[in-house]
Each structure stands twice: as C-alpha cells, then as structure tokens.
GUTOR-64249 format. One line per 2 residues: their letters; for each residue z, x, y of N, C-alpha, C. Coordinates in steps of 0.02 Angstrom, whole numbers, plus 50000, padded with zeros to 5 digits. Layout:
// GUTOR-64249
A) Z/X/Y/Z/X/Y/Z/X/Y | ...
// end
This chain:
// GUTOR-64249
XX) 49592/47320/49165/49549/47345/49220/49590/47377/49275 | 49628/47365/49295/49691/47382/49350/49721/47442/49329
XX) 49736/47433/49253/49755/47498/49243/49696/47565/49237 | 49635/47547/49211/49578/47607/49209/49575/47637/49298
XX) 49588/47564/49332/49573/47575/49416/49631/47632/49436 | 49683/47615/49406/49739/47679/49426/49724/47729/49410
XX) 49701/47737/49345/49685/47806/49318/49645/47841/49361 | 49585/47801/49373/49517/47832/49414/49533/47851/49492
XX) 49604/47798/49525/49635/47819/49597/49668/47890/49538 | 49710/47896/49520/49731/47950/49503/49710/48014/49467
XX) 49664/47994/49458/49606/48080/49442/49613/48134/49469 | 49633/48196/49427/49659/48245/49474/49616/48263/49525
XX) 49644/48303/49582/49582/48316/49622/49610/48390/49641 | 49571/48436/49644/49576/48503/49627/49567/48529/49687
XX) 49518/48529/49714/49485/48559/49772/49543/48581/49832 | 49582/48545/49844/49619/48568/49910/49674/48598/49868
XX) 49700/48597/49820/49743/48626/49788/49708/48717/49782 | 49648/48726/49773/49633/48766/49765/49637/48810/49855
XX) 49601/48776/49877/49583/48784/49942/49650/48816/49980 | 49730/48772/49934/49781/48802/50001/49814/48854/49967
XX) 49790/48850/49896/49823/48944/49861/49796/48984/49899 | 49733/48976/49884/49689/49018/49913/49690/49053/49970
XX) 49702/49014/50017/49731/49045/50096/49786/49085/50109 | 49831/49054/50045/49916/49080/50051/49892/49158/50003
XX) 49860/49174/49961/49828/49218/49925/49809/49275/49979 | 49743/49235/50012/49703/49292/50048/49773/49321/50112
XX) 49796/49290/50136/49865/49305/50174/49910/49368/50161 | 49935/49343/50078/49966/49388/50050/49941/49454/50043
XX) 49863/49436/49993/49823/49502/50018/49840/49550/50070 | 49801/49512/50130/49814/49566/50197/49860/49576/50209
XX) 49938/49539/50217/49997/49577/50200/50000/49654/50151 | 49973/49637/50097/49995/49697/50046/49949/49744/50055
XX) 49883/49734/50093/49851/49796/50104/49863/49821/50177 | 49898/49806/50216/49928/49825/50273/49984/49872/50252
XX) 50032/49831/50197/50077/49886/50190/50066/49944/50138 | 50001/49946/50103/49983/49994/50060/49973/50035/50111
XX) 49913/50046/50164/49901/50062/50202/49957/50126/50254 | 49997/50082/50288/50043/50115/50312/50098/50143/50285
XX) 50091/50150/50184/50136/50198/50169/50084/50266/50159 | 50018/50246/50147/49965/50309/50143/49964/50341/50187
XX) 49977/50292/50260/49965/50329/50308/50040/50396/50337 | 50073/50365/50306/50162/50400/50307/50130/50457/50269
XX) 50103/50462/50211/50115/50512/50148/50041/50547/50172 | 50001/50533/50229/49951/50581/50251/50002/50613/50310
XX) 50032/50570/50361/50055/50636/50396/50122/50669/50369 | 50146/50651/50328/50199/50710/50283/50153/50763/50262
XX) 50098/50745/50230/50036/50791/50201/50023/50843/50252 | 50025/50853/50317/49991/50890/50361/50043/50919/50397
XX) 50111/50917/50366/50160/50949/50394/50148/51028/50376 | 50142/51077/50425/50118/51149/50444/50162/51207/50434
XX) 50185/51253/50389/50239/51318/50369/50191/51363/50409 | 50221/51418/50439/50171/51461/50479/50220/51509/50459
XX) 50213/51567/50406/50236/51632/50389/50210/51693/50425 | 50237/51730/50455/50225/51787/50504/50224/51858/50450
XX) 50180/51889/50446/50205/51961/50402/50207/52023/50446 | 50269/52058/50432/50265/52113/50457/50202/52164/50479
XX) 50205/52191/50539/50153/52233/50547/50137/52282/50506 | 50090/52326/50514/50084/52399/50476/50087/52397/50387
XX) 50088/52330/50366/50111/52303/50286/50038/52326/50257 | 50035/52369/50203/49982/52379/50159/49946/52311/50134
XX) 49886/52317/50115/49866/52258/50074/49905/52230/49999 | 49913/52283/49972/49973/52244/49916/50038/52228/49913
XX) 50061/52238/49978/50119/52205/49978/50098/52142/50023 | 50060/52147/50036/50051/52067/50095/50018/52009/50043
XX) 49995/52067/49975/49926/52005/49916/49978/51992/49885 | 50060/52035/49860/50105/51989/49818/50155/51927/49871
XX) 50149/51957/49954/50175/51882/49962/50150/51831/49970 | 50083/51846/49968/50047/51779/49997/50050/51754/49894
XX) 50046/51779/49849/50052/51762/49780/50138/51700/49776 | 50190/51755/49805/50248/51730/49810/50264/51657/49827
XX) 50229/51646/49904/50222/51586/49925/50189/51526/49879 | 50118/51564/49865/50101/51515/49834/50109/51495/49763
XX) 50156/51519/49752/50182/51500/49680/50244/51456/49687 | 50261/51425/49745/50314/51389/49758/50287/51304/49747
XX) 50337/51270/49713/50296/51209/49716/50318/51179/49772 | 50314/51168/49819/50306/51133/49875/50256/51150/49909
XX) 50223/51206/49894/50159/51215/49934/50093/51181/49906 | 50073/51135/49936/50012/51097/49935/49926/51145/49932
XX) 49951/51167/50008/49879/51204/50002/49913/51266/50049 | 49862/51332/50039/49872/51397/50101/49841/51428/50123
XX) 49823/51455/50173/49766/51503/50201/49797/51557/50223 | 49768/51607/50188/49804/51676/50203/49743/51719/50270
XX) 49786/51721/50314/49731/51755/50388/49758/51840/50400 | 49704/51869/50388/49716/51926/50422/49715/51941/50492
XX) 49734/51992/50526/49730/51986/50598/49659/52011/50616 | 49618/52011/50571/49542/52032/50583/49503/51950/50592
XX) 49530/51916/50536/49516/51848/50552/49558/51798/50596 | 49587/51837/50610/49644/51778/50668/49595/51809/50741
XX) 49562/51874/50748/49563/51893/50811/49465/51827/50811 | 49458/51835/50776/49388/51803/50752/49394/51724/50769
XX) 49432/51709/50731/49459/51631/50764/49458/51629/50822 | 49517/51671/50878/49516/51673/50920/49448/51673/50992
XX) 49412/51710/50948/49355/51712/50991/49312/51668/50990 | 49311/51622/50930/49280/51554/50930/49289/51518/50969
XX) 49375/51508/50955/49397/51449/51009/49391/51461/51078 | 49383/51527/51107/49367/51560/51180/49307/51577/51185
XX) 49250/51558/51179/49173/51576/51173/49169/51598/51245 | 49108/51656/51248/49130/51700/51344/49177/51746/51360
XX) 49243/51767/51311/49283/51803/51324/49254/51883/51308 | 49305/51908/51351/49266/51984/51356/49334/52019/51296
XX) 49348/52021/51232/49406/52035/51210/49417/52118/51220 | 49363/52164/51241/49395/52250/51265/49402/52220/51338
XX) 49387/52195/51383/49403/52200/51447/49468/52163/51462 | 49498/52134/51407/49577/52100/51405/49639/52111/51371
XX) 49613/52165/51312/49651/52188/51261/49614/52240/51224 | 49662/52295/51218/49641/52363/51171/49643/52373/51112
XX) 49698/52314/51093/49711/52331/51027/49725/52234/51018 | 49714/52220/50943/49731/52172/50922/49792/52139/50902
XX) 49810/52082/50951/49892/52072/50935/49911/52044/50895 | 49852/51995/50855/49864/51950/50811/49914/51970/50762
XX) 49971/51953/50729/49997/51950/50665/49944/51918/50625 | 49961/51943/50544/49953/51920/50490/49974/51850/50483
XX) 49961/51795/50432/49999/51733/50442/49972/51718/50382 | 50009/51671/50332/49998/51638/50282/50019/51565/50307
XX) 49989/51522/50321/50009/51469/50337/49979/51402/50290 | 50029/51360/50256/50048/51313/50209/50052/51249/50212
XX) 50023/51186/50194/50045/51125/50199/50098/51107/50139 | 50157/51079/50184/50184/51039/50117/50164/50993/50060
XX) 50188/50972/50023/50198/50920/49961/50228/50871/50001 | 50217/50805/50004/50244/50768/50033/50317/50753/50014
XX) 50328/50757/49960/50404/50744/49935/50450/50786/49947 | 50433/50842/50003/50460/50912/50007/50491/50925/50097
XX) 50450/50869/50129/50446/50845/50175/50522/50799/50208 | 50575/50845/50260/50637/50824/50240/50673/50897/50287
XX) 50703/50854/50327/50738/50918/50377/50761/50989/50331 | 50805/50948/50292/50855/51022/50253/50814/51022/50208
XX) 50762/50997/50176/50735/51046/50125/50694/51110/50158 | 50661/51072/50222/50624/51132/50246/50662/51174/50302
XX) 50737/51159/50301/50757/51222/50325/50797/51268/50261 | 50809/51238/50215/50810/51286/50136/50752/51326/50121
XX) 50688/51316/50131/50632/51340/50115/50631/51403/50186 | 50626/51377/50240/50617/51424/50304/50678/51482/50294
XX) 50747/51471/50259/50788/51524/50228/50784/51552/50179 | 50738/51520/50129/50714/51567/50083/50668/51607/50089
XX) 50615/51583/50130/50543/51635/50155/50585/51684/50193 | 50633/51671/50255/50650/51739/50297/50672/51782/50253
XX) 50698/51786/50200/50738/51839/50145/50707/51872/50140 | 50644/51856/50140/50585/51896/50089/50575/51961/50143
XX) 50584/52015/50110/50565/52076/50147/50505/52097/50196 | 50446/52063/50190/50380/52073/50225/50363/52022/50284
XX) 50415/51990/50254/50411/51929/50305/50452/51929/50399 | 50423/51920/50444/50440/51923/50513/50456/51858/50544
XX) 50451/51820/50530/50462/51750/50565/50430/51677/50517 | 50460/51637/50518/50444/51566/50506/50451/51518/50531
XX) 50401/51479/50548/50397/51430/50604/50362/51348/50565 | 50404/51282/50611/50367/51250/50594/50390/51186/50646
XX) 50348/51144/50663/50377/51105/50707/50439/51074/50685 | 50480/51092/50705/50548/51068/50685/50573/50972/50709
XX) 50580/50975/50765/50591/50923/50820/50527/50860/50783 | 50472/50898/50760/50416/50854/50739/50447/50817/50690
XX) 50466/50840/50618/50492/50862/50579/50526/50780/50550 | 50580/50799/50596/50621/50771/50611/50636/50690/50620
XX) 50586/50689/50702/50552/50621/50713/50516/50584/50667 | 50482/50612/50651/50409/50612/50558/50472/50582/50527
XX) 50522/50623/50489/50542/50563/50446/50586/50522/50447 | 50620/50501/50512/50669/50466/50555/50616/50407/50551
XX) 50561/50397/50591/50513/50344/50601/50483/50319/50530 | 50500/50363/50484/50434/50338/50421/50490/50299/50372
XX) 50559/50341/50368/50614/50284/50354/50633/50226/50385 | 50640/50239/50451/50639/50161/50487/50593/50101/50465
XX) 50522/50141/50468/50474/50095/50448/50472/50057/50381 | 50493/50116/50322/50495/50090/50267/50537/50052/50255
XX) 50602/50037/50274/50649/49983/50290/50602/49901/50313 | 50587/49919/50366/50551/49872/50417/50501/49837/50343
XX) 50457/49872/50351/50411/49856/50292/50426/49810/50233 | 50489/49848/50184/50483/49804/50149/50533/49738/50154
XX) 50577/49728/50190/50618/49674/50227/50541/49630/50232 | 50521/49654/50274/50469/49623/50298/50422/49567/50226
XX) 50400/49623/50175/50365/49610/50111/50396/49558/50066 | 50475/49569/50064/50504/49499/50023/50509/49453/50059
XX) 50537/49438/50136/50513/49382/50163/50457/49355/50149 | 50397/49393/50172/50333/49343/50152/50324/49316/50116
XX) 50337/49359/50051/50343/49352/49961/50365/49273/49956 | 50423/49275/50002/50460/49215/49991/50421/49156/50008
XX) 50418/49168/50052/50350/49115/50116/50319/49111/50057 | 50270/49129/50037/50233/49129/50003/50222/49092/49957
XX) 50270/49100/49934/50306/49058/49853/50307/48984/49859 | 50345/49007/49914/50371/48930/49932/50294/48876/49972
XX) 50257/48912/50001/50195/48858/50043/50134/48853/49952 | 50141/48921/49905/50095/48886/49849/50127/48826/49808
XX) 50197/48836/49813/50224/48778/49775/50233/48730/49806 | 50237/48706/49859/50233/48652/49912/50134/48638/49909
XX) 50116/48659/49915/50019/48639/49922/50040/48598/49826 | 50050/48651/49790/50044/48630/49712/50091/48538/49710
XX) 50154/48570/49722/50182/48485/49712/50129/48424/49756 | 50096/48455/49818/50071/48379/49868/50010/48352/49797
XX) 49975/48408/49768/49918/48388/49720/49934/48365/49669 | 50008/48373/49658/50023/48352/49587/50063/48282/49622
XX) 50058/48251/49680/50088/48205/49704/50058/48142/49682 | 50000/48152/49687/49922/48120/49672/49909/48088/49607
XX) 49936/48134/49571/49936/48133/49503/49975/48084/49481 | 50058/48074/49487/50112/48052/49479/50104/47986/49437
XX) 50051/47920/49447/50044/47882/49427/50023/47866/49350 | 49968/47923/49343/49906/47960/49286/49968/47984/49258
XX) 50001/48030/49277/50055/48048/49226/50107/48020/49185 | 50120/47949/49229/50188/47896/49216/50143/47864/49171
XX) 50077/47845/49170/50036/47782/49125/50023/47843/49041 | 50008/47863/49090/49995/47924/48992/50084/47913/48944
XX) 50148/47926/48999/50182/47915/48940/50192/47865/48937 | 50193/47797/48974/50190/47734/48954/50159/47717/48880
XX) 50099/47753/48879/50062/47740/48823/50074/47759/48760 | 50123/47810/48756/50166/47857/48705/50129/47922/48707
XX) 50108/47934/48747/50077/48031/48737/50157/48063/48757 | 50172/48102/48729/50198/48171/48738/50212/48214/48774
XX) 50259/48240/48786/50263/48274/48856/50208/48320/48873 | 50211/48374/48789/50168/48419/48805/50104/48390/48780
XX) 50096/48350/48760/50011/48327/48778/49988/48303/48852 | 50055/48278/48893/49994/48277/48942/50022/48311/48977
XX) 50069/48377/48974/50080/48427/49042/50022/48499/49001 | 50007/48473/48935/49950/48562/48925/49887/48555/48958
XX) 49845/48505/48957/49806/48506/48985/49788/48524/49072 | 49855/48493/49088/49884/48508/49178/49891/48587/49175
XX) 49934/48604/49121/49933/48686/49120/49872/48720/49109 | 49836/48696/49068/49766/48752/49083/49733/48738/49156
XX) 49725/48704/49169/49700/48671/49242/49746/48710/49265 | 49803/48733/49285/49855/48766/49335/49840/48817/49324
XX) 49818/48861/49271/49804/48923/49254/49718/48937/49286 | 49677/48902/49252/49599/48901/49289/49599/48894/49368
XX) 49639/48850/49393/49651/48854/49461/49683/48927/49500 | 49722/48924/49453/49762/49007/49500/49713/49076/49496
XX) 49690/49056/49428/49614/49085/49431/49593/49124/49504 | 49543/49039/49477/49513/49042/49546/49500/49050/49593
XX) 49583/49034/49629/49594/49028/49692/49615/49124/49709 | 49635/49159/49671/49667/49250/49653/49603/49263/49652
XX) 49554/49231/49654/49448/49287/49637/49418/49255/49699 | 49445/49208/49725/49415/49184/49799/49452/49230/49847
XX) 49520/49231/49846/49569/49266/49876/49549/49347/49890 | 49527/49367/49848/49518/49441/49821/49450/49454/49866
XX) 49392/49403/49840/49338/49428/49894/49351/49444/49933 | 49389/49379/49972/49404/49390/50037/49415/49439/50072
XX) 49470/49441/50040/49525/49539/50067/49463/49570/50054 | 49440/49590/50012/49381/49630/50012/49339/49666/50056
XX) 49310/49585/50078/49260/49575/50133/49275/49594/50203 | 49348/49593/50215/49369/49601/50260/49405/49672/50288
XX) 49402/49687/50217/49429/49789/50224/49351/49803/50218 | 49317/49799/50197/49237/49804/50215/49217/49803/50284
XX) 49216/49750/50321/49196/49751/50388/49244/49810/50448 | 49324/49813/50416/49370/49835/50470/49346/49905/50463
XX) 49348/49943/50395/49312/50012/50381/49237/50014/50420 | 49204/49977/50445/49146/49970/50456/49139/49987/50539
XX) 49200/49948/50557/49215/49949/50629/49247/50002/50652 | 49292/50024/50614/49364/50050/50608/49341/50134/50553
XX) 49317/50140/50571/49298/50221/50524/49361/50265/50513 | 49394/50259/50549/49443/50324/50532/49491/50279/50477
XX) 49499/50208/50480/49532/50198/50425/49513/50229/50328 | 49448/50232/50333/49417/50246/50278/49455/50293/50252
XX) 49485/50332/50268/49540/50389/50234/49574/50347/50190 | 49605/50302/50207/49661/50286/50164/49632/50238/50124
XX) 49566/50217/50107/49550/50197/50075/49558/50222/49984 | 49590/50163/49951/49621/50211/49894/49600/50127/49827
XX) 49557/50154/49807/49522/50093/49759/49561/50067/49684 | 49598/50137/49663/49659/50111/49609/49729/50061/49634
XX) 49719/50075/49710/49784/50051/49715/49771/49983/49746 | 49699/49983/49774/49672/49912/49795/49671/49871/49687
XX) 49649/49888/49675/49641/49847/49619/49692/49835/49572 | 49756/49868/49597/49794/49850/49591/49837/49784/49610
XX) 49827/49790/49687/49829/49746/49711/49795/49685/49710 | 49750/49685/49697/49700/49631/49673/49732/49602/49619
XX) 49742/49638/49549/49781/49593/49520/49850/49568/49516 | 49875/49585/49559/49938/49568/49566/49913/49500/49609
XX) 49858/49473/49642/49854/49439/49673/49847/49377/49629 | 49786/49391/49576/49781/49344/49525/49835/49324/49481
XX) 49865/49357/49471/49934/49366/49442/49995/49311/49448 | 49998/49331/49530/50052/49283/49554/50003/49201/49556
XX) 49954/49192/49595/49926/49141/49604/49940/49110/49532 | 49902/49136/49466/49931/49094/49395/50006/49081/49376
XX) 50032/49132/49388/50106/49122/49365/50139/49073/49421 | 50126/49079/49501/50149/49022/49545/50126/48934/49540
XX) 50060/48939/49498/50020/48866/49494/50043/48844/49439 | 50055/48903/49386/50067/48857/49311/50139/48833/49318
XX) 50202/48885/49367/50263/48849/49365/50270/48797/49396 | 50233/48770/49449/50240/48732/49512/50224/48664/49464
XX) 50136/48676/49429/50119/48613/49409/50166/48588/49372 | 50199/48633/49313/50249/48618/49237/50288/48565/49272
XX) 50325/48611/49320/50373/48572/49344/50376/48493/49378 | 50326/48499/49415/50318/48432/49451/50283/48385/49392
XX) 50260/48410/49337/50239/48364/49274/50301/48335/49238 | 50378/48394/49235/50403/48368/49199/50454/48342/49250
XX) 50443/48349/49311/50489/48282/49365/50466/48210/49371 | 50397/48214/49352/50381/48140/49366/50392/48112/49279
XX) 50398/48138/49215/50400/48120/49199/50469/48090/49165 | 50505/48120/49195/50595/48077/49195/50600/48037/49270
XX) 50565/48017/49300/50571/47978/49356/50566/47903/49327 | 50583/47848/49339/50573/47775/49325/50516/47761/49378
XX) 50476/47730/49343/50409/47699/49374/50440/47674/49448 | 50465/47612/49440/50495/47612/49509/50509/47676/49578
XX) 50535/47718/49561/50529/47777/49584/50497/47814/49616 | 50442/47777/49562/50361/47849/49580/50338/47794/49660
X) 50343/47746/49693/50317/47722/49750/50333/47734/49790
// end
C-alpha cells in the first residue's frame, strides 16, 4: 500500500510543465517576430533607395526610349518611371495648385528624368557610386543624383543593427534553453521516486524513459500550438492598433517561424525529460531525498 501511495504522490503532473514552456515559447516568439520584423523593415528602406537620371536637353524621343531601355535592363533596377518634362511640368502643378505657370515662367525648365529604385542587395556606398559612374558615361545622360550622405547612414545603422540583433538572438536562444530545461528538470523532479520504483521492479530503462518521451514530445506539442496562438493573437491586435506595421507583415516567414517554435519546444522537452530520466535512474535511492 505505501508503495501504490508513492506511485499515486508521484504521478506525473503535466500542467505547469506545460504552462512554463509555454511562456518561455510565446517569449521566444515575440523575440523572433521583432527581429523578423526589423530586418523587413531594413530591406523596405534599402527598397526605397531613389537613382534620379537627368537626360540631356533637346534629345529626340529615340534616343531618350533606348536609355530609358538601357537603364532598365540593368539588374539592380527594381522599378522606373520614365518623366517627360511635359509630365514633370504637370506634377509640378499638382503639387502647387493656384500657380499662375505663364505669369512665372515662359518656357518649361523641367529636365527629362528616369528615376529608379534599387534592389536591395545593390544598396551599398561603392556599388552605387560604380553604378552613378556607369550611368554618367552614357552619352544622353546629364547628371546623376542620389542621396548620398543618406546612403551611407542607411547602411552604417542597418549593419550596426544587424550585429546588435543577432548577439542579441543567441543570447536569448540561450536563456531560453536553459529556463525550458530548468521548468522540464523541476517536473521531472516530481517524478524521481515513480521512476526509482519502476526500476526497482526490473522495468528497463527504455521502458520507462519511452513513455516519458512521448509525453515530452505531446507536451512540447502543446505547449509550441499554445505558444503560437499567442504570438498570433498578439501581432493581430498590434496590426490592429499599429496599421502601418501591416507592411511587413509577411505570412511565409511567420509560419516559419511558428514552426521553428514547435520545433524547438519538442526537441528542448524530449532532451531535458531523457535526460533527467536517465539521471535519476543511476542515482541510489538514498540520493533521490
């Protein structure tokens, strides 16, 4: 009877084991969608970095339709809008609604302009002053401009950051590791007794650490699909609040992340439990008190 009474004090008990992956999970989560986040947000403003090509005045239409062809046959150009000075003077008058344009000017000063967003990977002081020396060559061409100084700062700060970032990401990682396997050993602490009487009895190592292993696996489960709502729920409400984040909303790379969440949670519960199954079971009873 004393001994069934141990067994029944020692019955696994699941619930808070689940409960403190789970937290260390949803954690990790918002960690990893913070830093998904602020590399999208790096690779949107590389994205909107601006080439502004000037064409010579007085240039016929087919020599201005093979450079604007020229340009855009370069692969670093993302996207281009080719403006005539009929549509640049047009712009102009949008953005100045009320202007009298004969009572301020006779003739139209606008240049021509083909102006380009980069490729983000293209994005890079000396590549885009290799590119700004290859466009001036070009015969039709009058000037090339682009925030330089911007340029510059842009990817000074987005390297710093990416440093920062992932320093940042294996620390946690680490944290991480270490508070699911610390929650896992306190539950498998519980256990210790239930485990010492099973081999007392002659069971097997792996008879009574497989059953602990599917349980470590169903648990990490669990706790990676509780975890996951969460984050979910919670990039749900911030997009909700937070609208301009919705840009970087990017659903392959969230579900990616998602399973990487379930992922670790099984592979962190099934090593944690193995282990603390096969520590108590080279411990001497004496020991285990």
């Amino acid at each position: 009877m004393a001994k069934i009474a141990s067994i029944k004090r020692g019955k696994p008990s699941y619930f808070m084991s689940i409960l403190g992956v789970t937290l260390v999970l949803f954690l990790l989560g918002i960690i990893g969608w913070l830093i998904i986040n602020a590399n999208k947000l790096g690779q949107h403003f590389r994205e909107n970095v601006e080439v502004n090509v000037y064409i010579r005045e007085n240039l016929n239409p087919k020599d201005s339709l093979d450079l604007v062809n020229y340009i855009a046959s370069k692969p670093y150009v993302r996207e281009y809008i080719y403006t005539t000075k009929e549509m640049a003077k047009q712009k102009f008058l949008e953005d100045n609604p009320g202007e009298d344009w004969q009572k301020v000017l006779t003739e139209n000063p606008f240049p021509q302009s083909i102006d380009f967003k980069l490729k983000k990977e293209f994005v890079d002081p000396d590549t885009l002053a290799n590119i700004k020396a290859d466009i001036e060559k070009q015969t039709y061409v009058s000037e090339v401009r682009y925030q330089q100084a911007l340029v510059d700062k842009l990817v000074k700060n987005l390297r710093r950051a990416s440093i920062i970032f992932l320093v940042g990401a294996i620390l946690i990682s680490l944290v991480v590791i270490i508070l699911i396997d610390n929650t896992i050993r306190l539950a498998m602490f519980s256990n210790r007794f239930l485990i010492k009487t099973m081999q007392m009895v002659g069971a097997t190592r792996w008879f009574i650490a497989k059953p602990m292993n599917i349980r470590a696996i169903i648990n990490g489960t669990i706790s990676g699909m509780i975890a996951i709502v969460a984050v979910y729920l919670l990039i749900m409400v911030l997009e909700k609040y937070i609208p301009e984040i919705r840009v970087l909303h990017d659903n392959a790379t969230l579900t990616l992340l998602f399973v990487v969440l379930i992922i670790l949670g099984i592979c962190i519960t099934l090593f944690s439990t193995h282990r603390s199954v096969i520590k108590y079971l080279k411990m001497k009873l004496d020991d285990l008190y």
